[in-house]
MARBA-3410 file (N, C-alpha, C, O; in Angstrom, 1 decimal):
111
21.3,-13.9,1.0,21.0,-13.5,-0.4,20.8,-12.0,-0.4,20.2,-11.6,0.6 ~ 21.1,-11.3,-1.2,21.4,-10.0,-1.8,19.9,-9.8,-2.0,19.0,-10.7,-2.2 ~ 19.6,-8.3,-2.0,18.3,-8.2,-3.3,18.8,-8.3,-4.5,18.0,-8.7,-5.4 ~ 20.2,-7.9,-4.8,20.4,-8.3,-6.2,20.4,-9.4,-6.8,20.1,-9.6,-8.0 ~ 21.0,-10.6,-5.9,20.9,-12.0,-5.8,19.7,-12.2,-6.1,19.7,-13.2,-6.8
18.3,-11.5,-5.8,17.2,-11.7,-5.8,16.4,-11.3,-7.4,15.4,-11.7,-8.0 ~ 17.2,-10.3,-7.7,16.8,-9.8,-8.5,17.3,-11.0,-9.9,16.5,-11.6,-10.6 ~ 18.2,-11.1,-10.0,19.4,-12.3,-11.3,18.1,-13.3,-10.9,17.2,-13.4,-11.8 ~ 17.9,-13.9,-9.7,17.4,-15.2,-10.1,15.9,-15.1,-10.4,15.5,-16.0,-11.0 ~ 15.3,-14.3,-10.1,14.0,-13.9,-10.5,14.2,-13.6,-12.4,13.6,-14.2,-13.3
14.9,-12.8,-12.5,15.4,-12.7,-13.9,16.0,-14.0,-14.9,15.7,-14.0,-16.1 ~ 16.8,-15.0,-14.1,16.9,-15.7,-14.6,15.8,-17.3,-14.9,15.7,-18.1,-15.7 ~ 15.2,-17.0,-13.7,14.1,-17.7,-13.9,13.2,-17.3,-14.9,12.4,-18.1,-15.4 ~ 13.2,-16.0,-15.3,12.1,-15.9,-16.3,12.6,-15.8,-17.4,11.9,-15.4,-18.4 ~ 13.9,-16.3,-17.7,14.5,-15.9,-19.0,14.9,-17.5,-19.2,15.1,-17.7,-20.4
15.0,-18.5,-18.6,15.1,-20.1,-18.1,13.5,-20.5,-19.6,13.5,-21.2,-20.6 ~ 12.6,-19.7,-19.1,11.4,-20.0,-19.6,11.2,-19.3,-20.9,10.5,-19.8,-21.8 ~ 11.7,-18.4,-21.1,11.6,-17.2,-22.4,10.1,-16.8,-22.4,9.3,-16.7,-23.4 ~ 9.8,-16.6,-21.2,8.7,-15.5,-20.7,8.6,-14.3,-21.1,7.6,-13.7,-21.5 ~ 10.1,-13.6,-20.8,10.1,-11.9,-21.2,9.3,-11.5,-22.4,8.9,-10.3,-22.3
9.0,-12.4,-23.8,7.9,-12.2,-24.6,6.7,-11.8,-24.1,6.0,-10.9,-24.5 ~ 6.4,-12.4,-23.2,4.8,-12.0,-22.7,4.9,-11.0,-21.6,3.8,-10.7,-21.0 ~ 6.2,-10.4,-21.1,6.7,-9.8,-19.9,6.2,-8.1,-20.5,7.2,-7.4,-20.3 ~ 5.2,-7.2,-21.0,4.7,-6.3,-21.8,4.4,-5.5,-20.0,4.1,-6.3,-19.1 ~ 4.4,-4.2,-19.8,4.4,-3.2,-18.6,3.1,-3.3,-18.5,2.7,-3.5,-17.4
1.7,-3.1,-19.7,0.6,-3.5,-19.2,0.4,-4.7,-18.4,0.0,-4.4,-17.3 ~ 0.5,-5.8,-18.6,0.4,-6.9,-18.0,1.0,-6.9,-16.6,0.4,-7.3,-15.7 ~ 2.2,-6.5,-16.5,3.1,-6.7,-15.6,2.2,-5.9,-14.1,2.0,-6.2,-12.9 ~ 2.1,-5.0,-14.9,0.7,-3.7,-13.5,-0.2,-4.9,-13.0,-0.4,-5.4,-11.9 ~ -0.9,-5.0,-14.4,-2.2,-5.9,-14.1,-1.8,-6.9,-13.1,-2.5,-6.8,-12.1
-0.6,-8.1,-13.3,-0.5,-8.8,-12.4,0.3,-8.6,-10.7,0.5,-9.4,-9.8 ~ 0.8,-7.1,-11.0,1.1,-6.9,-9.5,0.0,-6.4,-9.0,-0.1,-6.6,-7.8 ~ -1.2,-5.7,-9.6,-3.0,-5.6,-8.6,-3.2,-6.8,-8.4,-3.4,-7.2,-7.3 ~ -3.1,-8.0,-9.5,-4.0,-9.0,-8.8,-2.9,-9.7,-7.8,-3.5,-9.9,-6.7 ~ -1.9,-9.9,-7.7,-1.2,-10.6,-6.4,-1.6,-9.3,-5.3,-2.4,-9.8,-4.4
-1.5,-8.4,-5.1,-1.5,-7.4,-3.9,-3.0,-8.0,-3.3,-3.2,-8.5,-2.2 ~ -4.2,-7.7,-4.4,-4.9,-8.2,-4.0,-5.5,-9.5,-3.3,-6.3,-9.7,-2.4 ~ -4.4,-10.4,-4.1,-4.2,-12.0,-3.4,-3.6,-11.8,-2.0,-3.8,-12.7,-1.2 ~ -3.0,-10.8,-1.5,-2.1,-10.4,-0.5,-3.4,-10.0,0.7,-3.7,-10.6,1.8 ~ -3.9,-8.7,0.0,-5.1,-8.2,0.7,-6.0,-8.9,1.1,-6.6,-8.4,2.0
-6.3,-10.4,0.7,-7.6,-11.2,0.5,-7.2,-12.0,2.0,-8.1,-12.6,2.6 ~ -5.7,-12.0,2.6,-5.6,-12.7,3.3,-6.0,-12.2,4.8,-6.0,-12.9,5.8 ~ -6.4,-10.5,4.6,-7.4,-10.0,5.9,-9.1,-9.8,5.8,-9.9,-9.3,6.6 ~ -9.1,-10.3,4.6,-10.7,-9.5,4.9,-11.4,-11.1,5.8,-11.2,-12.2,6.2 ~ -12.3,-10.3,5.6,-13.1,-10.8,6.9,-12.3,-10.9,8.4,-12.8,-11.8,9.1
-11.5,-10.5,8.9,-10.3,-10.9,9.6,-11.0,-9.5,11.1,-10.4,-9.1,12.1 ~ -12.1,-9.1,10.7,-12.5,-7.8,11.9,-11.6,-6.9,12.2,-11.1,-6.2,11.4 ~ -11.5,-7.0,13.4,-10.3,-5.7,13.7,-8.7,-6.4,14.2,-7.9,-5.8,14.9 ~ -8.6,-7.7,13.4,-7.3,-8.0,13.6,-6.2,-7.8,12.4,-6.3,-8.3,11.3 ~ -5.3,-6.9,13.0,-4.5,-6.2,12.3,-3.2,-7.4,11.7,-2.4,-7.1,10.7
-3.3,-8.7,12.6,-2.2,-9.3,11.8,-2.9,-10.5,11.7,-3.8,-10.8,12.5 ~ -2.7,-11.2,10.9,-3.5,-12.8,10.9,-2.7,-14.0,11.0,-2.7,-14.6,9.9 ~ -2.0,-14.4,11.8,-0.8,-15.3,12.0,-0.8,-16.6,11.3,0.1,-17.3,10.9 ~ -2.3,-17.0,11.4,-2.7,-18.5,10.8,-2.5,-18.0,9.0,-2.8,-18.9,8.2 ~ -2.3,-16.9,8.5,-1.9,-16.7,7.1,-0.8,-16.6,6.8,-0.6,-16.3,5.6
0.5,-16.7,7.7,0.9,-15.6,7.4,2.2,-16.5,6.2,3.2,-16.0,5.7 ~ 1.9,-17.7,6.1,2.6,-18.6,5.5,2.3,-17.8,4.0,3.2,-17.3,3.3 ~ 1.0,-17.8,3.7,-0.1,-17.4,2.5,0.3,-16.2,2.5,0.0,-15.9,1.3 ~ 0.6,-15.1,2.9,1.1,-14.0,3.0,2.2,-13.6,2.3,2.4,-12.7,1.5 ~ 3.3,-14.7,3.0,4.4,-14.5,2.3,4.8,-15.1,1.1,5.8,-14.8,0.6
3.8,-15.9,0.6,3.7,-16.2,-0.4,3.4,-15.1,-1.6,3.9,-14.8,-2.6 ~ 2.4,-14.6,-1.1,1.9,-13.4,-2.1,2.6,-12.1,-2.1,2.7,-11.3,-3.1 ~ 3.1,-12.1,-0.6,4.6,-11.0,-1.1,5.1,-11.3,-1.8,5.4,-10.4,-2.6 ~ 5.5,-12.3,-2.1,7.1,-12.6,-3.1,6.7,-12.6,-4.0,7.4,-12.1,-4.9 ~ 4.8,-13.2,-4.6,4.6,-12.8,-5.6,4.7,-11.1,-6.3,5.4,-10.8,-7.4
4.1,-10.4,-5.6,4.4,-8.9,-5.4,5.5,-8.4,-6.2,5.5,-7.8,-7.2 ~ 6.4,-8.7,-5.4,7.8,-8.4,-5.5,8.4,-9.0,-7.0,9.2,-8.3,-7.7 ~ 8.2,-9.9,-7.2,8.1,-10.5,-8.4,8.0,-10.0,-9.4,8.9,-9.9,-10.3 ~ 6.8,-9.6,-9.5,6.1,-9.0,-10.5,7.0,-7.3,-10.7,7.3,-7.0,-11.9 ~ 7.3,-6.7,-10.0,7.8,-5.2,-9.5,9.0,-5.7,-10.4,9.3,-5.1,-11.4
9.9,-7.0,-9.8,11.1,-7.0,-10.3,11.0,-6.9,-12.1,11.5,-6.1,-12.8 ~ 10.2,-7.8,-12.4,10.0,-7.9,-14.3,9.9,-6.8,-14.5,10.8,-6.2,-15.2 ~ 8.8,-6.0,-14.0,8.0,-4.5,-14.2,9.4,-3.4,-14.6,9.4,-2.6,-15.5 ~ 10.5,-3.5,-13.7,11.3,-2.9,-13.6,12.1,-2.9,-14.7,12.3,-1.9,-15.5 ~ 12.6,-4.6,-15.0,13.2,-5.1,-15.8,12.4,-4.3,-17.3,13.1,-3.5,-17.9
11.3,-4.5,-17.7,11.0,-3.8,-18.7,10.6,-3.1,-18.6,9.5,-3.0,-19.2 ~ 11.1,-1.8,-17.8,10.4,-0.3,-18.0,12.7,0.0,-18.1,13.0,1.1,-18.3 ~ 13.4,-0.7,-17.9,14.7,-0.3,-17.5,14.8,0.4,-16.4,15.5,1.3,-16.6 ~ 14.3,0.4,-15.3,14.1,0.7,-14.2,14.9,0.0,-13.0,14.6,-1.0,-12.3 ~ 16.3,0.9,-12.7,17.2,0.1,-11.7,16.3,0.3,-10.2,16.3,1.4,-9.6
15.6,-0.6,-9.7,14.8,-0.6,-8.4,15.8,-0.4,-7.2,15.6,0.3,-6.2 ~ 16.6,-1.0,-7.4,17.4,-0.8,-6.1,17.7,1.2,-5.7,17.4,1.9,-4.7 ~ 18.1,1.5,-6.8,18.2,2.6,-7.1,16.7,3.5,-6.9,16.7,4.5,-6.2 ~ 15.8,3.2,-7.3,14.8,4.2,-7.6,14.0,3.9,-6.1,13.2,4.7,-5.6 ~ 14.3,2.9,-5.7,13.4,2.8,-3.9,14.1,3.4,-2.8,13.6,3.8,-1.8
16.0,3.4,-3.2,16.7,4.3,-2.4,16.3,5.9,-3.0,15.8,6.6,-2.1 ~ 16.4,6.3,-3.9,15.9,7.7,-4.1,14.6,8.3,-3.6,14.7,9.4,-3.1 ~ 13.2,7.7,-3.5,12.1,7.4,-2.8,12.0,7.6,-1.3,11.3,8.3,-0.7 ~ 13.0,6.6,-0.7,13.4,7.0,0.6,13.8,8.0,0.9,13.4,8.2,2.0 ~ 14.5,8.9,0.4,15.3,10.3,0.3,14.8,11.2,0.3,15.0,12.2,1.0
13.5,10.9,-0.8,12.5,12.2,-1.2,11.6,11.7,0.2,11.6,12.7,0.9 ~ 11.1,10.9,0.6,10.4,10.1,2.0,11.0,11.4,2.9,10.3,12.3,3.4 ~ 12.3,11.2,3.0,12.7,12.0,4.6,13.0,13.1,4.2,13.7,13.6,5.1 ~ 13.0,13.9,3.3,13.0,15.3,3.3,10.9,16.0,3.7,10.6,17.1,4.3 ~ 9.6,14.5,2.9,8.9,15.2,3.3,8.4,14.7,4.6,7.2,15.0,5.0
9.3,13.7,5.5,8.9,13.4,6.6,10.0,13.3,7.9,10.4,12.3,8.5 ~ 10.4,14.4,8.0,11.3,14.5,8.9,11.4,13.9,10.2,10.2,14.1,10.5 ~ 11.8,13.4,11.1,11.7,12.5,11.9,11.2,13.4,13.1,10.2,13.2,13.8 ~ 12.0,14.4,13.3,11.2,15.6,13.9,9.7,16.1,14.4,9.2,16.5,15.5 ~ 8.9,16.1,13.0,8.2,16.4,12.8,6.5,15.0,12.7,5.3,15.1,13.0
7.3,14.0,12.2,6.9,12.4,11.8,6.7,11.4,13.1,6.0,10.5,13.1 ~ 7.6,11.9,14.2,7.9,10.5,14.5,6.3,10.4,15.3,5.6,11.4,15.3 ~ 6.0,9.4,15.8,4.8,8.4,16.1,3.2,9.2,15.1,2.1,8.7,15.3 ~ 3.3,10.1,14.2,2.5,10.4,13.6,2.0,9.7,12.2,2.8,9.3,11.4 ~ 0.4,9.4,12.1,0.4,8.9,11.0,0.2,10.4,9.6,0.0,10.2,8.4
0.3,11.4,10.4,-0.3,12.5,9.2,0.8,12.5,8.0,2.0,12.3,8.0 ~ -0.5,12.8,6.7,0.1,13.0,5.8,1.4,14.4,5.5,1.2,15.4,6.2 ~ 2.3,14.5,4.9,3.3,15.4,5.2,2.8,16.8,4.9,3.3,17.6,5.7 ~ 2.1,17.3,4.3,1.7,18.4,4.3,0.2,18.7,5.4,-0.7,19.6,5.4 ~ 0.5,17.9,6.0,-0.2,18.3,7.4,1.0,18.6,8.8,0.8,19.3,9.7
2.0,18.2,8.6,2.7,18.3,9.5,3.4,19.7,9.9,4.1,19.8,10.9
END
């Protein structure tokens, strides 16, 4: 499946329901914090382990919530995502050149 594949049925599922009434860009923010957060909740307490494997089912669940939400968000701001995350990446490697980037975590105007 496509992301655009991803995108139609995400879309079509919410339009299956005639959700897009309640689909408003305030709300839409609001519920991509609280999933990310649902996302986040799956390390705390978790110490200094950077991956949690016994979640990671619950994880990917809450990505796709994520993602979900971003797709609507997009949909009612008219926001082509495919497009505006490749443009992002673009503006990404002009301010992190690979040169300059590679194994570093510094911010780009530290580099």
């Amino acid at each position: 499946m496509t992301f655009e594949d991803a995108v139609a049925k995400a879309l079509a599922f919410r339009d299956e329901r005639n959700w897009a009434q309640f689909h408003n860009p305030k709300d839409l923010a609001i519920s991509i914090c609280l999933e990310a957060s649902e996302l986040l909740e799956a390390f705390q307490w978790s110490g200094g382990e950077l991956h949690v494997p016994a979640k990671q089912e619950y994880m990917t669940e809450e990505l796709a919530d994520v993602v979900v939400y971003c797709i609507y968000l997009a949909d009612a701001l008219d926001i082509d995502l495919a497009k505006v995350v490749s443009e992002k990446i673009d503006a990404n490697a002009k301010k992190y050149p690979v040169d300059k980037s590679w194994g570093t975590s510094r911010k780009y105007t530290e580099l």
